[in-house]
Backbone as CSV, one residue per row, in Angstrom:
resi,resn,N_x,N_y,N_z,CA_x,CA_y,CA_z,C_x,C_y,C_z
1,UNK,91.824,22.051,-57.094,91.141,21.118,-56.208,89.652,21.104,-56.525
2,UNK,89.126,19.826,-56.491,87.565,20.157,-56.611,87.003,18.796,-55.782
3,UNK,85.735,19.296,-55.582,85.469,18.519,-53.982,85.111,16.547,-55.172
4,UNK,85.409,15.735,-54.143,84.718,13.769,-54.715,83.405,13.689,-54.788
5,UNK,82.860,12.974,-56.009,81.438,12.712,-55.525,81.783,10.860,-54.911
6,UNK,80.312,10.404,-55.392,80.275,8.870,-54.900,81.025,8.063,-56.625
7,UNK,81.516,8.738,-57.376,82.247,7.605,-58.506,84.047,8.394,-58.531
8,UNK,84.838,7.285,-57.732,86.115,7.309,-57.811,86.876,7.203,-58.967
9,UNK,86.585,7.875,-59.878,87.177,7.550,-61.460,88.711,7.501,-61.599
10,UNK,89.242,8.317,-60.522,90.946,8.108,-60.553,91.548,6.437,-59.840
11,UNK,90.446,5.591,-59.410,91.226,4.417,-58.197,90.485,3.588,-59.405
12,UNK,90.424,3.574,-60.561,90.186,2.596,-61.751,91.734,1.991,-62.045
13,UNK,91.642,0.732,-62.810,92.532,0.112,-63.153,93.552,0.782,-63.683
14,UNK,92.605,1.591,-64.770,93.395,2.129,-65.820,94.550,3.337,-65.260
15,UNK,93.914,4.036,-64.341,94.293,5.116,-64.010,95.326,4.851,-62.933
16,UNK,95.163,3.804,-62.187,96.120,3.382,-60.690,96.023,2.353,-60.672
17,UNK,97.313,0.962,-61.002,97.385,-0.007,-61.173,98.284,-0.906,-60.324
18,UNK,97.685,-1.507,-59.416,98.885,-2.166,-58.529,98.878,-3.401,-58.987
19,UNK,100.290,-3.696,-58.626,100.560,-5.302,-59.136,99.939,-6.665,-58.001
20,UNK,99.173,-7.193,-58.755,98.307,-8.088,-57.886,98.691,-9.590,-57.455
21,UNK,98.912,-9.583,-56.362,99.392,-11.090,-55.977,97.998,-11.781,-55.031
22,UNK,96.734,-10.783,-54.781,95.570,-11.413,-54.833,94.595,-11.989,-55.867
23,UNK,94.083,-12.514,-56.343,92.837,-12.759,-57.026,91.643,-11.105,-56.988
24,UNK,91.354,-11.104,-55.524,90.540,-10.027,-55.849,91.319,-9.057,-55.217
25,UNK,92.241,-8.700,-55.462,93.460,-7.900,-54.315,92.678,-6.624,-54.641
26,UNK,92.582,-5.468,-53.956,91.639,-3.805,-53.627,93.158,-3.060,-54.219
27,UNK,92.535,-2.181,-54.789,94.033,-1.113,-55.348,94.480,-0.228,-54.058
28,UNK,95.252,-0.405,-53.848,95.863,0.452,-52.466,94.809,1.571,-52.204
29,UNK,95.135,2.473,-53.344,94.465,3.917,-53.128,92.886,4.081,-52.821
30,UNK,92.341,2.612,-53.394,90.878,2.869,-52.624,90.704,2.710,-51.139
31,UNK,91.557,1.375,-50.444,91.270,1.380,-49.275,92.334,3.040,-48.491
32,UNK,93.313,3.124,-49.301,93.522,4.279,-48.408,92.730,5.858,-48.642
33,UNK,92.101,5.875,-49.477,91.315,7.120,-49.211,90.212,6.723,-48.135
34,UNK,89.886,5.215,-48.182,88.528,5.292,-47.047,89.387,5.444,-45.659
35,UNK,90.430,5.175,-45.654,91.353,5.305,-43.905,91.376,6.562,-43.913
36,UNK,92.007,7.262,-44.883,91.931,8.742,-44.733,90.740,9.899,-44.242
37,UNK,89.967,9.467,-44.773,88.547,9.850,-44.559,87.841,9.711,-43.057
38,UNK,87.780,8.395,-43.253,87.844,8.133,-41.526,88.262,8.027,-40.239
39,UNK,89.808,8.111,-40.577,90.283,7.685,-39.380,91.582,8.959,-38.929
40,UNK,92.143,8.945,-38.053,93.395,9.517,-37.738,94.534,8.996,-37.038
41,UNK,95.548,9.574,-37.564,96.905,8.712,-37.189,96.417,7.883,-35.751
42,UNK,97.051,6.592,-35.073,96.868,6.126,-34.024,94.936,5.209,-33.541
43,UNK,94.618,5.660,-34.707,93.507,4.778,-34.531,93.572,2.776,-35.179
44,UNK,92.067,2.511,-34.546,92.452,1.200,-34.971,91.665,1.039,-36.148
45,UNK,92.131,0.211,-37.284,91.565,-0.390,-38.072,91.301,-1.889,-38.108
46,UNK,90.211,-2.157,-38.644,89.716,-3.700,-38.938,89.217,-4.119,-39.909
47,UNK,90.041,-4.883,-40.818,89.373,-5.678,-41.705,89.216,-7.260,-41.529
48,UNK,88.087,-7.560,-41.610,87.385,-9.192,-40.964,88.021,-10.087,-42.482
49,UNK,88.180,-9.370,-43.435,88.671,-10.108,-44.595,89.822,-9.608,-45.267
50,UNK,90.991,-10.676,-44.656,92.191,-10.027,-44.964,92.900,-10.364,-46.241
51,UNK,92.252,-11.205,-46.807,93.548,-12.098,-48.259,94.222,-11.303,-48.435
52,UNK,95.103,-9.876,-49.409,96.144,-9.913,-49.635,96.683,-8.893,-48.566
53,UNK,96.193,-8.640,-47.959,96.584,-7.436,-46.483,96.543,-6.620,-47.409
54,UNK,96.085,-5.452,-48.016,95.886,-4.548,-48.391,95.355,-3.306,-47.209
55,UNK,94.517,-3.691,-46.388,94.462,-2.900,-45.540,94.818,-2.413,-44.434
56,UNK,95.925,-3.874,-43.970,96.891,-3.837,-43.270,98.477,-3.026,-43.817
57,UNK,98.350,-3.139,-44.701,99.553,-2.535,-45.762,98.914,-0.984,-45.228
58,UNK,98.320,-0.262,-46.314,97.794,0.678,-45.770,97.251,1.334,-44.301
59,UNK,97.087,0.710,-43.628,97.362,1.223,-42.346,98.261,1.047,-41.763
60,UNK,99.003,0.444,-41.434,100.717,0.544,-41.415,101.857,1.896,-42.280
61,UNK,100.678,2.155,-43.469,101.289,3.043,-44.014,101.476,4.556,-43.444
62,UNK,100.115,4.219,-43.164,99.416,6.148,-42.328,99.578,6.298,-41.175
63,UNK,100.162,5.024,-40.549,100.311,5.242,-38.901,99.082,4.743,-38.378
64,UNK,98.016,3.815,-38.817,97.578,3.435,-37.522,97.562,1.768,-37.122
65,UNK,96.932,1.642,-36.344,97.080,0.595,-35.546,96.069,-0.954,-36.710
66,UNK,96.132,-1.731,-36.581,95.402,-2.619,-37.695,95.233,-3.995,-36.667
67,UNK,94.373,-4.900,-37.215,93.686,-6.357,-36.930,93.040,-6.475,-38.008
68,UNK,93.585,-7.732,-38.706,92.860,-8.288,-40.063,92.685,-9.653,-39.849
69,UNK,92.177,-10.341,-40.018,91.853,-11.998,-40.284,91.351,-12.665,-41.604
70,UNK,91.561,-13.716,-41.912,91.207,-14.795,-42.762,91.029,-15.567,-42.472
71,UNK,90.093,-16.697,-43.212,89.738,-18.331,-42.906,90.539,-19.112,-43.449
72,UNK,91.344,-18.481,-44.716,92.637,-19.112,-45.634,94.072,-18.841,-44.606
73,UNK,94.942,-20.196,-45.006,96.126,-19.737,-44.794,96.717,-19.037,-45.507
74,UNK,96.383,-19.628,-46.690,97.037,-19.020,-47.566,97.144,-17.602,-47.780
75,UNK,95.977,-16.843,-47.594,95.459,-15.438,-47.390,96.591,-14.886,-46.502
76,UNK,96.881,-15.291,-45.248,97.499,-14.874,-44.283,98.680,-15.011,-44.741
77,UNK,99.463,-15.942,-45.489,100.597,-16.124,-45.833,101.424,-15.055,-46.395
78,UNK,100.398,-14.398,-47.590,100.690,-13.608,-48.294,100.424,-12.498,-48.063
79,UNK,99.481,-12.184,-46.890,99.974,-10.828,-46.292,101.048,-10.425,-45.405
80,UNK,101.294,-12.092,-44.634,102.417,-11.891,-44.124,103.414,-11.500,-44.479
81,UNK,104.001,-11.951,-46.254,105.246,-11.800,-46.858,105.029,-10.364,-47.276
82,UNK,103.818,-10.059,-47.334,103.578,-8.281,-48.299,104.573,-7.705,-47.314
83,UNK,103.568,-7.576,-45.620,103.803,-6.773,-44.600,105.717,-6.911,-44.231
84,UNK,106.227,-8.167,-44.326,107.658,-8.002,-43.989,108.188,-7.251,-45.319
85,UNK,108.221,-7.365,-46.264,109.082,-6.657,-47.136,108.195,-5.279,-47.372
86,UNK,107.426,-4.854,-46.678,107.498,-3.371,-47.359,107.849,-2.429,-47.061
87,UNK,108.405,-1.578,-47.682,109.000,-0.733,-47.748,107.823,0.886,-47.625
88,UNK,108.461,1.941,-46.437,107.046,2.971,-46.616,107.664,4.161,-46.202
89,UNK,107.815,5.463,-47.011,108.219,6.855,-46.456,108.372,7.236,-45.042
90,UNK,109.319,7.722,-44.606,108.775,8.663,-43.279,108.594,9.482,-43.171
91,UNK,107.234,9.775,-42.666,106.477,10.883,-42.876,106.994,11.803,-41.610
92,UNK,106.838,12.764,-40.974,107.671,13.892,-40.435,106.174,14.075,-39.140
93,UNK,106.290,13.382,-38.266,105.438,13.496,-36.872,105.300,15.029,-36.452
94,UNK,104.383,15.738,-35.826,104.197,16.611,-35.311,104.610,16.699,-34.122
95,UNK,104.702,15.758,-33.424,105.418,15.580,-32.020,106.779,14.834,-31.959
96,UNK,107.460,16.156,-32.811,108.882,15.499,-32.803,109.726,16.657,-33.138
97,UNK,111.351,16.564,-32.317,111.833,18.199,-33.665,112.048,18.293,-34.531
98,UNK,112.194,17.296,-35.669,112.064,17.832,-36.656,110.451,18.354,-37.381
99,UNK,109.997,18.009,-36.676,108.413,18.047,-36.685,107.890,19.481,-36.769
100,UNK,108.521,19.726,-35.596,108.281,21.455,-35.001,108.824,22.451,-35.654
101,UNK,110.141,22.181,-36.117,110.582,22.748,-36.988,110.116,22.963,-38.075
102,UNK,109.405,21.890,-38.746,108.892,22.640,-39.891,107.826,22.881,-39.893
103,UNK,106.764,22.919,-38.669,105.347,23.340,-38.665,105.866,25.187,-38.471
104,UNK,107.241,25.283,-37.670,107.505,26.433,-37.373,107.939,27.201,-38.694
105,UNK,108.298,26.470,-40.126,108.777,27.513,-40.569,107.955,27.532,-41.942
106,UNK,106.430,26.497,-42.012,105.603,26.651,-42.726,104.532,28.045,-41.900
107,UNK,104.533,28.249,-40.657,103.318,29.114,-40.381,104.004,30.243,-39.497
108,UNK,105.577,30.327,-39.780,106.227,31.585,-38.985,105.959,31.653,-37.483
109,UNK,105.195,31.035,-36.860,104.510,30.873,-35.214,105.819,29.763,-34.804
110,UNK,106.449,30.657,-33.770,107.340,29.991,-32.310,106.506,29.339,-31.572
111,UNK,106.352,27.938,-31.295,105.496,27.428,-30.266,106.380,27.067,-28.925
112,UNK,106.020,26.742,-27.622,106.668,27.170,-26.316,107.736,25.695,-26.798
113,UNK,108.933,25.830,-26.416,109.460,24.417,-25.911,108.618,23.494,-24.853
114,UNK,108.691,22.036,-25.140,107.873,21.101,-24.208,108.750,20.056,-25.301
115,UNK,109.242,18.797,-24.191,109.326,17.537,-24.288,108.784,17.093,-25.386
116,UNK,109.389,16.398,-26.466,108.742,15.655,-27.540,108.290,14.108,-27.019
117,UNK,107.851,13.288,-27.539,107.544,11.707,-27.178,106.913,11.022,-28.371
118,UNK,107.191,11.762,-30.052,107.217,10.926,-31.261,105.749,10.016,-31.264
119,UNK,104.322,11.010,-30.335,103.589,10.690,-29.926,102.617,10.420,-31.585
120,UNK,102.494,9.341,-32.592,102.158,9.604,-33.805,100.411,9.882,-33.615
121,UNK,99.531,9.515,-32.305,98.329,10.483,-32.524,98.313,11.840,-32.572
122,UNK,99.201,12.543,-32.286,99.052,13.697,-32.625,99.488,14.407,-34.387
123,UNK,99.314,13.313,-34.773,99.592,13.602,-36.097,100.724,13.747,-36.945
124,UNK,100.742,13.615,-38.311,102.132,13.931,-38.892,101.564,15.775,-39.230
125,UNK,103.000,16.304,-40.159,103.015,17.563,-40.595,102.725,17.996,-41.653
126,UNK,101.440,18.332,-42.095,101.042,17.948,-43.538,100.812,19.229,-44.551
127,UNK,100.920,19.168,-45.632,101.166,19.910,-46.733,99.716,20.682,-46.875
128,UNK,99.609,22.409,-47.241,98.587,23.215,-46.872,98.524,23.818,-48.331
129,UNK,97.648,24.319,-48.792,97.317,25.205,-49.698,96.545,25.880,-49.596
130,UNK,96.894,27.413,-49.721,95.964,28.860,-49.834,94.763,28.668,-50.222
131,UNK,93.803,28.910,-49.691,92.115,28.972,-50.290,91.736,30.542,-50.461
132,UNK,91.994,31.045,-51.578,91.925,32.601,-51.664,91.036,32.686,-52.193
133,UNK,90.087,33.802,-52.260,88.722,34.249,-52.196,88.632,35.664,-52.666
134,UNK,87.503,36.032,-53.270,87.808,37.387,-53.726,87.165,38.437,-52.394
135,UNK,86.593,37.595,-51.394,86.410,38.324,-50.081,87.478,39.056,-49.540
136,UNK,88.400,37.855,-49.212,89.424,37.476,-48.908,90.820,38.771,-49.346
137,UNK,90.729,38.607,-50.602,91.651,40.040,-51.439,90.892,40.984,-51.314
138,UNK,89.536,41.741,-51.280,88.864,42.673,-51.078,89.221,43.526,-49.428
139,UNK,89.320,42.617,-48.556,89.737,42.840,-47.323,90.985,42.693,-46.745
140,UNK,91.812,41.808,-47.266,93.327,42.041,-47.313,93.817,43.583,-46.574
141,UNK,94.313,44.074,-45.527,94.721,45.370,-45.361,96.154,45.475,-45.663
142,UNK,96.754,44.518,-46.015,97.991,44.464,-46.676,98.109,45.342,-48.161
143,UNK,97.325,45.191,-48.627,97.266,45.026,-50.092,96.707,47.000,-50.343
144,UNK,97.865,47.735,-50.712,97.549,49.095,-51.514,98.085,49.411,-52.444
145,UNK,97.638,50.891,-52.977,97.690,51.229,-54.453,99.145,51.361,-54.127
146,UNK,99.219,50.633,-55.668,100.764,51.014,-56.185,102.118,49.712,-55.861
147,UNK,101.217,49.024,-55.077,102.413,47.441,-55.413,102.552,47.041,-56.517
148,UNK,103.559,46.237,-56.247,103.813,45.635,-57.442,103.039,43.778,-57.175
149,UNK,103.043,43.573,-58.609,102.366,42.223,-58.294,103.209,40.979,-57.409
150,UNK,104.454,40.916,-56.993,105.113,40.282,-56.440,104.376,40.337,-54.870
151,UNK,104.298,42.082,-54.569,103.951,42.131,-52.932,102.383,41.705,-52.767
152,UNK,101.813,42.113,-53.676,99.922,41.430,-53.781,100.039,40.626,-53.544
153,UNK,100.789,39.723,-54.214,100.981,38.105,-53.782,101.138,37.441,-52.569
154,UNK,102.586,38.006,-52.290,102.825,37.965,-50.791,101.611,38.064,-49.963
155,UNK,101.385,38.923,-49.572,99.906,39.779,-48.636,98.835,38.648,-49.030
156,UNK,98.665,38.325,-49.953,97.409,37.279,-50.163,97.850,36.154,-49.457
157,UNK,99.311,36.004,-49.671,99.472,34.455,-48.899,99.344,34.366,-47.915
158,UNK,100.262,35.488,-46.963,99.983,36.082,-45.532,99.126,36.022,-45.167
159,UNK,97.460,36.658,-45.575,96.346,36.610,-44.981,95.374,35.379,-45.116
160,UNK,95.626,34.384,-46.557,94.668,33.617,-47.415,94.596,32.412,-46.042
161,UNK,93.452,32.026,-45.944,93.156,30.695,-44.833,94.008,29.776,-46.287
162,UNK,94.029,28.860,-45.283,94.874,27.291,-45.997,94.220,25.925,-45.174
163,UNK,94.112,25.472,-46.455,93.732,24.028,-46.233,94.381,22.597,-46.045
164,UNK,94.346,21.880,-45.340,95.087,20.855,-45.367,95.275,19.914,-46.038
165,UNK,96.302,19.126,-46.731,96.378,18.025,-47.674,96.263,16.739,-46.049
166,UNK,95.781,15.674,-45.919,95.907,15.081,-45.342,95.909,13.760,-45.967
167,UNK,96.199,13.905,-47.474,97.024,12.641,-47.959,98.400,13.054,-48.433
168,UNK,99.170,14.523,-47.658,100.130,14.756,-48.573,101.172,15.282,-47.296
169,UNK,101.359,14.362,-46.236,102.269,14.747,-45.457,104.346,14.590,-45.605
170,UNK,104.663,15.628,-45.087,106.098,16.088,-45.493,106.545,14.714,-45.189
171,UNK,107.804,14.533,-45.962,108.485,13.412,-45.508,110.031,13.730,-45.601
172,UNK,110.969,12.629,-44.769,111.975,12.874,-44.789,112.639,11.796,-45.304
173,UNK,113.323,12.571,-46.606,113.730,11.436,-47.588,115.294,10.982,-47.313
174,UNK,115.825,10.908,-46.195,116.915,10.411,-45.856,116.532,9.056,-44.619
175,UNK,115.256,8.676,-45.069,115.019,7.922,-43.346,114.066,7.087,-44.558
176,UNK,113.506,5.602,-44.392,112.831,4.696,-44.761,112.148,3.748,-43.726
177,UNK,111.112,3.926,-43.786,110.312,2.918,-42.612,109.961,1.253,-43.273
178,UNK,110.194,0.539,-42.089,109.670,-0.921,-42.759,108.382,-0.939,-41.420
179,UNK,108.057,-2.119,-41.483,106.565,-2.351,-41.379,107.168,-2.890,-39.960
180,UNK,106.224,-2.596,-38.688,106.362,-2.628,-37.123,106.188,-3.933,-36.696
181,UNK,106.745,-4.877,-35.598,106.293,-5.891,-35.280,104.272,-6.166,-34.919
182,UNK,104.347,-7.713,-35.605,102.795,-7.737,-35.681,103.344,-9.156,-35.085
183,UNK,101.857,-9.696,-34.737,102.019,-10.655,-34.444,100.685,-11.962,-35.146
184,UNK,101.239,-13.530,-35.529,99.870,-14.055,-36.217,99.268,-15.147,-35.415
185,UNK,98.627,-14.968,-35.118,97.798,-15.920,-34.195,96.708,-16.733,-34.851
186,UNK,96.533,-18.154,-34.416,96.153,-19.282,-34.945,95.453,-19.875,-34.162
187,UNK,93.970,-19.984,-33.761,93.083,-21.018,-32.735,92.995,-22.428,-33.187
188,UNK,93.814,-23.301,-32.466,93.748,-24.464,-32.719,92.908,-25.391,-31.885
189,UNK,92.354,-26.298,-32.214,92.430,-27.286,-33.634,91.117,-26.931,-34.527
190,UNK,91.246,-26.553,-36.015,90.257,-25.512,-36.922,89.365,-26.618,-37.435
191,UNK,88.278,-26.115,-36.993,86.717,-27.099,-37.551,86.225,-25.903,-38.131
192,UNK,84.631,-27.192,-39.212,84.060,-26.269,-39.407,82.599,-25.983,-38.609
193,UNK,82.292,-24.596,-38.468,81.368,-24.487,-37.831,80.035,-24.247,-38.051
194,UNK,78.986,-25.386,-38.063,77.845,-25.126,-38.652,76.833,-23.824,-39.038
195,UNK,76.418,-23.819,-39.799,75.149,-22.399,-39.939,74.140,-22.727,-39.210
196,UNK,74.208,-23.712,-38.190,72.769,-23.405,-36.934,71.502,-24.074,-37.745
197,UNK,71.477,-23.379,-38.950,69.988,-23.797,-39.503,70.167,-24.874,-40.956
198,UNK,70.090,-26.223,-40.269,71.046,-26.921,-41.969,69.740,-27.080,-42.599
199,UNK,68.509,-27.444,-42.029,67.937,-27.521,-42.694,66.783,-26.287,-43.854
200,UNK,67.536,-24.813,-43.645,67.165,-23.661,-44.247,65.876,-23.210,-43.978
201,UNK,65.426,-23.954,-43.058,63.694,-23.762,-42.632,63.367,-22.701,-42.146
202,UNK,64.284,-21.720,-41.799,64.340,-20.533,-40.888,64.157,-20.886,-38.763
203,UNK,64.128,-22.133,-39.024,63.862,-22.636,-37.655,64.882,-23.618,-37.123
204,UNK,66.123,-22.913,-35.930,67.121,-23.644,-35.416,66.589,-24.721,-34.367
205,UNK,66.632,-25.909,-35.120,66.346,-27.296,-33.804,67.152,-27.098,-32.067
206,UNK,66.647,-27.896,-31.526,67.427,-27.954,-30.490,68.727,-28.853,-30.941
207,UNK,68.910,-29.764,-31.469,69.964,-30.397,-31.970,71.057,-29.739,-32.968
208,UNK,70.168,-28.898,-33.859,71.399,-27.662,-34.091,71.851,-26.695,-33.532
209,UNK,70.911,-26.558,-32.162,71.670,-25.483,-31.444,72.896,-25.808,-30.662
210,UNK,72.420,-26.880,-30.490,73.527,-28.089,-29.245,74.988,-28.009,-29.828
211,UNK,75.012,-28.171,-31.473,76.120,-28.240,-31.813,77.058,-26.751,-31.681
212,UNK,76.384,-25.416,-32.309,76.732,-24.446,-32.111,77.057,-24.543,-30.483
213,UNK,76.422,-24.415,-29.376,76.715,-24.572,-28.277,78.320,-25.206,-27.879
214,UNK,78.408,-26.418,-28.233,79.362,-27.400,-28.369,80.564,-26.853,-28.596
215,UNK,81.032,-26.395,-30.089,81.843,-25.657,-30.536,81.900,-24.102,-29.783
216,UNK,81.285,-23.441,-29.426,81.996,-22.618,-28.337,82.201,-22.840,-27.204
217,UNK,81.746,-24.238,-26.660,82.725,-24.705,-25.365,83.994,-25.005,-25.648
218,UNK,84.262,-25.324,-26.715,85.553,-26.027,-27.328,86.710,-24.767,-27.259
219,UNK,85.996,-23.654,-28.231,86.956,-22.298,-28.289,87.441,-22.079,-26.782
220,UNK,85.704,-21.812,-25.874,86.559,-21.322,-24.512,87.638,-22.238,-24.026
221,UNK,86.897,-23.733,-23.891,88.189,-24.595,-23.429,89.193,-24.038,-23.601
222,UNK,89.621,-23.741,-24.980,91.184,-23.933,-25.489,91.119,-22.615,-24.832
223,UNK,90.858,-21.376,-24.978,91.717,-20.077,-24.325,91.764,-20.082,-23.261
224,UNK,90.848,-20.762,-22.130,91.463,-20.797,-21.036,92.767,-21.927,-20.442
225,UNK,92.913,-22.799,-21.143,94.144,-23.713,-21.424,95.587,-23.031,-21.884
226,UNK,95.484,-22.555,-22.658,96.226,-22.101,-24.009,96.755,-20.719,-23.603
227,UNK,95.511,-20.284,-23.300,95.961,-18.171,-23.171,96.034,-17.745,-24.346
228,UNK,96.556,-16.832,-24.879,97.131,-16.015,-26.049,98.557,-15.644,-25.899
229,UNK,99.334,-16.395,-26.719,100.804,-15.832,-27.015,100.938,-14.263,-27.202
230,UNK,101.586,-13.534,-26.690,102.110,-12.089,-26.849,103.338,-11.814,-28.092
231,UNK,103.707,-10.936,-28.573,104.480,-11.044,-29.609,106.065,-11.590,-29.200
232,UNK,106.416,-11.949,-27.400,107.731,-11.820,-26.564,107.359,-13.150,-25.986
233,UNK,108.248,-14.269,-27.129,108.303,-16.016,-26.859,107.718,-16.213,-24.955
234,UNK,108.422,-15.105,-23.861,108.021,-15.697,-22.609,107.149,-15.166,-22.048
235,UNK,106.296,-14.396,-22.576,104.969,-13.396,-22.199,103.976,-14.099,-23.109
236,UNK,102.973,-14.469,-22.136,101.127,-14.991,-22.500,100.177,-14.677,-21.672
237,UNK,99.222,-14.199,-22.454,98.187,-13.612,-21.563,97.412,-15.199,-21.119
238,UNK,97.181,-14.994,-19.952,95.884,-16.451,-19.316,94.651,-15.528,-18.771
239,UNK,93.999,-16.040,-18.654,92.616,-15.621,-18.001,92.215,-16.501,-16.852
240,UNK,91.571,-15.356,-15.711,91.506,-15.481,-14.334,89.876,-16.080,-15.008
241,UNK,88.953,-15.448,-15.452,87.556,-15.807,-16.022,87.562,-15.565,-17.446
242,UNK,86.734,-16.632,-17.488,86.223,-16.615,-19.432,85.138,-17.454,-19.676
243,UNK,83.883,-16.401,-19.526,82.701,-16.880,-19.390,81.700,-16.765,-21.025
244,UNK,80.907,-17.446,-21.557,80.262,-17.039,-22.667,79.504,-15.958,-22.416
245,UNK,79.274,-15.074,-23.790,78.424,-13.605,-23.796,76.883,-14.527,-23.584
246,UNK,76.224,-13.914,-22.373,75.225,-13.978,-21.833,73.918,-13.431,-23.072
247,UNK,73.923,-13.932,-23.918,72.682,-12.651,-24.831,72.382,-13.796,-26.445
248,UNK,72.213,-13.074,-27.298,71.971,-13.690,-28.170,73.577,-14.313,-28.991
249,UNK,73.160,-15.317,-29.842,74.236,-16.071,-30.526,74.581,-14.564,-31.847
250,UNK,76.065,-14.505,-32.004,76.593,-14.330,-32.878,76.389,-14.799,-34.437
251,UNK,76.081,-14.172,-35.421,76.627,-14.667,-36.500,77.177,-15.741,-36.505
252,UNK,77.410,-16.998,-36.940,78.270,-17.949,-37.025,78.834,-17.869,-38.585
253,UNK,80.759,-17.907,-38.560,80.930,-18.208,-39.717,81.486,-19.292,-40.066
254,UNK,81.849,-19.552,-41.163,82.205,-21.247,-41.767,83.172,-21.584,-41.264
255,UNK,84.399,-21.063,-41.030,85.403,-21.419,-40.431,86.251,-20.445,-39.476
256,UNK,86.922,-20.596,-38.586,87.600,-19.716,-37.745,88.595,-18.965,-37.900
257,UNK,88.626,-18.030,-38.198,89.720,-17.015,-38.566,90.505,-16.859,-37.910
258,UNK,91.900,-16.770,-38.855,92.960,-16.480,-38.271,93.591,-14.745,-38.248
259,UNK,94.187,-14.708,-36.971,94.147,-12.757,-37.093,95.284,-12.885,-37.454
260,UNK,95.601,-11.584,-37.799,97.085,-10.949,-38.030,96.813,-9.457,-37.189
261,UNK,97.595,-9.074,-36.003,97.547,-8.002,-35.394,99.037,-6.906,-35.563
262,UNK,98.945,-5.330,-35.527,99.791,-4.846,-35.080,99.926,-4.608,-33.577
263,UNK,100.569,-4.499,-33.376,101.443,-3.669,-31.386,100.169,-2.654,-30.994
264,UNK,99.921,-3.242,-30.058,98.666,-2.466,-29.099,97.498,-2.191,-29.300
265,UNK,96.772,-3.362,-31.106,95.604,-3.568,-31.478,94.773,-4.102,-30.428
């Protein structure tokens, strides 16, 4: 093992090559070392730029929760078709029995019986390796004259701290996961929405503000009309109030994105 700097030389073409049905499609393994890094099972992820779902793929992969959007349909199309056909390990939950079982018979520790609930923030069960040290064997009280090298060994493992793989969790290769209900949502009817400043002067008219103005009466209109479809044809959320953010204007972008969500984003 040796620690990453800032140049990923293994997530190069050459070295890790996924088959690309984007234009600028991201190689799996880069966006999933940055999830890894940052996040933990049950969290949410967001990518504002979704074309080939790559990061929706990957978080779906690790267990967490995802919201991606595009201004293309097309973008969305094809993450849509990624996300139904893929295919992804099952990884072995910590809050589960088979779970317990093998945290129990990687670290010899009986933990109390309690109710499982396949709770995936509490993590999957992940693969450890010895960090041995010559401290470490110096102080060993296991370890005296006259073993043989088999029992040194032992005793080092026994005592050696261990580190966690947390891109290398157990899996159970009799079980195959497909990808969880998501749902794609579409704000209709799609304009485009000005940059505020057409004339680049650095100075928004009152007549370009009017329009920006305009177009988010339009959005609220429609959600308070409309609601938001739920992923269950007879369940929609409506709103009792839906007032504009009181403060400064947003970013405006060119066109209105369409999301793609998982279950309880």
């Amino acid at each position: 093992m040796s620690p990453l700097s800032n140049i990923w030389s293994d997530t190069t073409i050459a070295g890790f090559g996924d088959p690309k049905v984007y234009v600028v499609q991201t190689t799996t393994k880069v966006v999933q070392r940055c999830i890894l890094m940052t996040t933990d099972p049950g969290d949410l992820v967001f990518d504002p730029t979704c074309g080939s779902g790559t990061t929706a793929y990957v978080a779906e992969q690790w267990g967490r929760r995802w919201i991606t959007c595009d201004t293309s349909r097309v973008a969305l199309a094809l993450a849509r078709t990624r996300m139904m056909a893929a295919r992804y390990a099952y990884y072995l939950l910590a809050d589960s029995p088979d779970g317990i079982k093998k945290e129990t018979e990687l670290t010899g520790k009986i933990r109390p019986e309690y109710k499982t609930e396949d709770d995936i923030r509490k993590g999957f069960v992940y693969k450890r390796v010895p960090h041995v040290t010559l401290k470490s064997i110096a102080n060993n009280p296991n370890i005296k004259e006259g073993m043989s090298r088999q029992q040194i060994d032992a005793a080092i493992a026994k005592h050696a701290e261990t580190e966690t793989l947390y891109d290398q969790p157990y899996e159970d290769n009799k079980r195959v996961r497909v990808c969880g209900p998501f749902s794609v949502e579409s704000l209709s009817p799609h304009r485009v929405l000005s940059s505020g400043d057409e004339n680049h002067d650095t100075t928004v008219r009152e007549q370009e503000a009017q329009k920006e103005q305009d177009f988010a009466t339009m959005i609220l209109d429609n959600l308070r009309k409309a609601g938001v479809q739920n992923t269950r044809k007879e369940e929609r959320l409506t709103f009792d109030s839906l007032e504009p953010f009181a403060g400064a204007w947003l970013p405006p972008r060119a066109n209105t994105p369409t999301p793609m969500a998982s279950p309880g984003a």
